[in-house]
N, C-alpha and C positions, 0 to 999 in steps of 0.2 A: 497290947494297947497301941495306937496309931499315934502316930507324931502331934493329931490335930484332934486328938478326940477332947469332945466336949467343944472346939470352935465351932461360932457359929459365922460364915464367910458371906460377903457381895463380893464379885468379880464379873467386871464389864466384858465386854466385848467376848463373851462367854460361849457363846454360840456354833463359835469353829473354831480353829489357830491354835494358839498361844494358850488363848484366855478358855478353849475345851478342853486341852490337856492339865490345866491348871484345876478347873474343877473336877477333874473325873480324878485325879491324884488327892487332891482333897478330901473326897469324901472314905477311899480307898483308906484315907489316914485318921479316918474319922470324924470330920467336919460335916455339917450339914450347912450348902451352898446354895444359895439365891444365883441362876445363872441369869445376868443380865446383859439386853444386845437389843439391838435395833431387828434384826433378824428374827420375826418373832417364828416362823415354821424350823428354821433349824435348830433355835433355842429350847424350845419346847421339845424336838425329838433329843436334844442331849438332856436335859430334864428328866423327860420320859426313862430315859435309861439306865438315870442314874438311881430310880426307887423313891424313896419317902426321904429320902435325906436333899432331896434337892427340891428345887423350885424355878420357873421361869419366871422372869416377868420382863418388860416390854421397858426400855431404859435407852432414850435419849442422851445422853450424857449432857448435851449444852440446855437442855431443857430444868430447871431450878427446880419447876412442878413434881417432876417424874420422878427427879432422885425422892423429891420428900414423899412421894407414894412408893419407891422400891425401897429403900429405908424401914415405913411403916408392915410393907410386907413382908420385909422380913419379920421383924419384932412380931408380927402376928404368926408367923408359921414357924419361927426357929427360938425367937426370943431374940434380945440384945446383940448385933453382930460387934464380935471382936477383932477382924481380921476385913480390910478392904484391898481388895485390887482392882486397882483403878490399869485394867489392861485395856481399853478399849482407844484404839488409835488409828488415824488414816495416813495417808502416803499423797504427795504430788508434786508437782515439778512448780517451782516456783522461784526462777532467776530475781536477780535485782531488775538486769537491766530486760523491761519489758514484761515483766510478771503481771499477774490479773490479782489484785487488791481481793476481788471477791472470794478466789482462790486459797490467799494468803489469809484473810480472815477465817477461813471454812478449816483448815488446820490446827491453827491457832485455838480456836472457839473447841475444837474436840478433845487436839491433844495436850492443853493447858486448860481451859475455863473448863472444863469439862470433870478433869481431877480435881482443882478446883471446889469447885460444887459438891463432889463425892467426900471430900474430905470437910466442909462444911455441913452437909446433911447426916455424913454420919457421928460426927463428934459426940454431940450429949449423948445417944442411943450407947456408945463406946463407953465413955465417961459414966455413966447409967449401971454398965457391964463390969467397969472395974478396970477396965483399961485396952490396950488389946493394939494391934499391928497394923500399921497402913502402906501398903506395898504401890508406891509408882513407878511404872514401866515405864523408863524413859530407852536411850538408844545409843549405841559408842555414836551417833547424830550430838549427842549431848555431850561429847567431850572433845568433839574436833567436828568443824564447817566441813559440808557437803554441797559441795560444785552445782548449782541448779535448784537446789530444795532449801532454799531461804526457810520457810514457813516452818520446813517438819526440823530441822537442824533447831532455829530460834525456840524453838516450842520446848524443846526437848531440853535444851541448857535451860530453859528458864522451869521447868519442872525442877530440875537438881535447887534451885533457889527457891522457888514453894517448898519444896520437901524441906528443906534446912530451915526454912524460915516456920513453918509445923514443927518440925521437931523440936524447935527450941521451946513453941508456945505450947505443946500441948505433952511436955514429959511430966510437969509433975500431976498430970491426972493417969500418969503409967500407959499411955501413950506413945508406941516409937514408929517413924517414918522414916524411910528409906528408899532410896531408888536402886532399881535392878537394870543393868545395861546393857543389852544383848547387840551382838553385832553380827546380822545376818541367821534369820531362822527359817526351817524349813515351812513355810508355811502360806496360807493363798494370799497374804500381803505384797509377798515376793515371788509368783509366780511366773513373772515376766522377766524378772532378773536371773542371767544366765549362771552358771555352776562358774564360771570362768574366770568371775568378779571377785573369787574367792581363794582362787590360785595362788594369791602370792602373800599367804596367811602363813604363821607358823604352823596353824591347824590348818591346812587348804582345804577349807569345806564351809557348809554351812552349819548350825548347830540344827540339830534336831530340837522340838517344841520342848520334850522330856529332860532335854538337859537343862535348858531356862528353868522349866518349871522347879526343877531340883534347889536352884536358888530362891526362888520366890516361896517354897514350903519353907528350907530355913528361916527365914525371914518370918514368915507367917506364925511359926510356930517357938516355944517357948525358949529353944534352942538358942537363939539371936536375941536373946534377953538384954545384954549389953550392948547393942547395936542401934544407935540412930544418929538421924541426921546425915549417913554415909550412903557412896557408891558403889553398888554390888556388882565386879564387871565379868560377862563372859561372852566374849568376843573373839575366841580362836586365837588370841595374842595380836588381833589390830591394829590396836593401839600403843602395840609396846615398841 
C-alpha cells in the first residue's frame, strides 16, 4: 500500500518543476491528484500520463473564481481533497531602492494571496473529508533576506505566518499546515542561476525536485501526524 493511498490531492504549479515531480510521486503512492497551473498544454500532458488517478485543470492562483471551480473539480472527479499544495510560485528581481510596485505586487498576489485563496477555497471541502494536510512551499528566501528580491524574500516569511496563523485556526477540525523550505532546486525556476551559487554550501549543489518532494509527501501523508504549524527545511545546510 502507498504512503498516500486513499488521498485525494490539489497541487499548484503542477505542470513542470517541483510541483510535476510532487504529483507524479503522489499518485505513485497512491493519491489521486488534481494537477493545477496556468500552463494549460503542459498540465494536461502530465495529466495525460499520469492515467485515471489524475486530472488537470486551468488554476490561476490569485484568481478567487478559479480556485472555487478547481476545488469543485476536484470533489467532482476524486471526492473531498485532503492534502493541498500550494507549490505554485514565481521569481524576480525586486530592490528597495528603485523596484517597480507592479512588479512587487505580481509576487506578492502569487506567492502569498495566492496560498492564501487555496487555503480558504479548500477548507470546508477538508473539513467535509475529516481533516487532511496543507503543504506551503515557501523558500530558505523565508528565513533569511535576499539582496535584490524584496517581493519573493517578503512573500515567503510572510507565508511561514499565514501557515502558523492556519494551523492554529484550523487544528481542531484535524487540519495541519506546514511550510516546506527548499533552498535551491533543480528546476526551470532556476535556470538562469549558475551551479556556482551553490559552492559554498555544506551540500555544494542544488537539490534535485525528488528530494523536496520527499519532504512534502511526509507532510502530506499520515506519517507527520503530529506536525503543524512548523518549518520543513532542506537547503543543503544554507542556513546553518
Amino acid at each position: 500500500m502507498g504512503r498516500l493511498e486513499g488521498k485525494v490531492a490539489v497541487i499548484t504549479g503542477a505542470a513542470r518543476g517541483q510541483g510535476e515531480a510532487e504529483a507524479r510521486r503522489f499518485v505513485a503512492e497512491g493519491a489521486r491528484v488534481v494537477v493545477a497551473d496556468v500552463l494549460d498544454a503542459d498540465g494536461q500532458l502530465v495529466a495525460d500520463s499520469l492515467g485515471a488517478s489524475a486530472r488537470f485543470v486551468h488554476l490561476d492562483v490569485t484568481d478567487a473564481t478559479q480556485w472555487t471551480a478547481a476545488i469543485g473539480a476536484c470533489v467532482e472527479s476524486f471526492g473531498d481533497p485532503t492534502v493541498l499544495v500550494n507549490n505554485a510560485g514565481v521569481l524576480g528581481s525586486t530592490p528597495v531602492r528603485g523596484g517597480d510596485e507592479a512588479e512587487f505586487r505580481r509576487i506578492v498576489d502569487v506567492n502569498l494571496v495566492g496560498a492564501y485563496l487555496g487555503m480558504r477555497a479548500v477548507v470546508e471541502a477538508m473539513i467535509a473529508a475529516g481533516g487532511g494536510s496543507i503543504v506551503n512551499v515557501s523558500s530558505v528566501a523565508g528565513l533569511r533576506g535576499v539582496n535584490g528580491m524584496a517581493a519573493y524574500s517578503a512573500s515567503k516569511f510572510a507565508l511561514r505566518g499565514l501557515t502558523k496563523s492556519g494551523a492554529l485556526e484550523l487544528a481542531p477540525f484535524g487540519i495541519r499546515v506546514n511550510t516546506v523550505h527548499p533552498g535551491g532546486v533543480a528546476t526551470p525556476m532556476l535556470a538562469t542561476v549558475g551551479d556556482e551559487a551553490f559552492a559554498d554550501r555544506p551540500i555544494p549543489r542544488r537539490a534535485s525536485a525528488d528530494e523536496i518532494t520527499n519532504l512534502v509527501l511526509f507532510l502530506a501523508s499520515d506519517e507527520s501526524s503530529f506536525s503543524t504549524g512548523s518549518e520543513f527545511v532542506a537547503d543543503g545546510g544554507s542556513t546553518a
